[in-house]
C-alpha positions in Angstrom: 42.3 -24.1 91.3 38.7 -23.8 91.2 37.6 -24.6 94.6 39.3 -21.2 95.9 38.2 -18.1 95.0 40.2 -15.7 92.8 39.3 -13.0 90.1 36.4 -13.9 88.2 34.6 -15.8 90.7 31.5 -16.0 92.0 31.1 -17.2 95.6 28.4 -17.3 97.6 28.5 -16.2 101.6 26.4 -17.3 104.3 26.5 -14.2 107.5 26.3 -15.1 111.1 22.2 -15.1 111.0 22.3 -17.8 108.2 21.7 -15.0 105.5 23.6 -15.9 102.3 24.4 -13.5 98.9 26.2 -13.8 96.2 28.9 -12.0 95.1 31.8 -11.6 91.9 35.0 -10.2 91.8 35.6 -7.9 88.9 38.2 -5.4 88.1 37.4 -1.8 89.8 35.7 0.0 86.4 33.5 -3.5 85.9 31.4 -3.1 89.5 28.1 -3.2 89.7 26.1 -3.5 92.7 23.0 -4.3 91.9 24.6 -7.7 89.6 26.8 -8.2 92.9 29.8 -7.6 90.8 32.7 -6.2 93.8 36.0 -4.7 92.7 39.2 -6.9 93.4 39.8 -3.7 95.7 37.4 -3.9 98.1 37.6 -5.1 101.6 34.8 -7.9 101.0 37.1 -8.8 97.8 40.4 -8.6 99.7 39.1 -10.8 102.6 37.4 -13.5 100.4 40.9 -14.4 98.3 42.5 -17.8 97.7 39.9 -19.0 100.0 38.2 -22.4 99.8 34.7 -23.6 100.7 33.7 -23.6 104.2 36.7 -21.0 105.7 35.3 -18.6 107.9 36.7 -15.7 108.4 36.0 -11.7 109.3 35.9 -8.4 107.4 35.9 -4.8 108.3 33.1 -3.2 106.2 31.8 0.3 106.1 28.8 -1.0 107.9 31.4 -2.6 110.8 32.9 -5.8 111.4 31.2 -9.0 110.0 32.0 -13.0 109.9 31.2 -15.0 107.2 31.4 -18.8 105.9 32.4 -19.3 102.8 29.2 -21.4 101.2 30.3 -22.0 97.7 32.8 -20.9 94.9 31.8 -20.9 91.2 33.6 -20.0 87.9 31.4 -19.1 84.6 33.5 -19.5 81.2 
């Protein structure tokens, strides 16, 4: 399904403040943080999985605790 996100996606996140960036999962020797390319093992990526647009939900990050909204989901061939 393409409207959850899985490996390979990018999706886009909007924080509590209305702040939104974009992020894709890769495999953990393709990340790349200034592309916003996350390893399928971080927390972010964990979190974010089989999710569809609009679910909210909340992560523990180095930086703490955050919610987010899922915004948008997109796949690139």
């Amino acid at each position: 399904p393409r409207d959850k996100v899985f490996f390979g996606a990018w999706f886009e996140l909007e924080d509590e403040d209305g702040n939104t960036r974009t992020h894709r999962i890769v495999g953990p020797d393709e990340t790349d943080a200034k592309r916003g390319w996350i390893s399928i093992d971080s927390p972010l990526a964990r979190a974010v999985l089989n999710k569809a647009v609009d679910a909210e939900f909340e992560v523990e990050l180095p930086t703490g605790r955050a919610d987010f909204v899922l915004a948008a989901v997109r796949y690139e061939d």
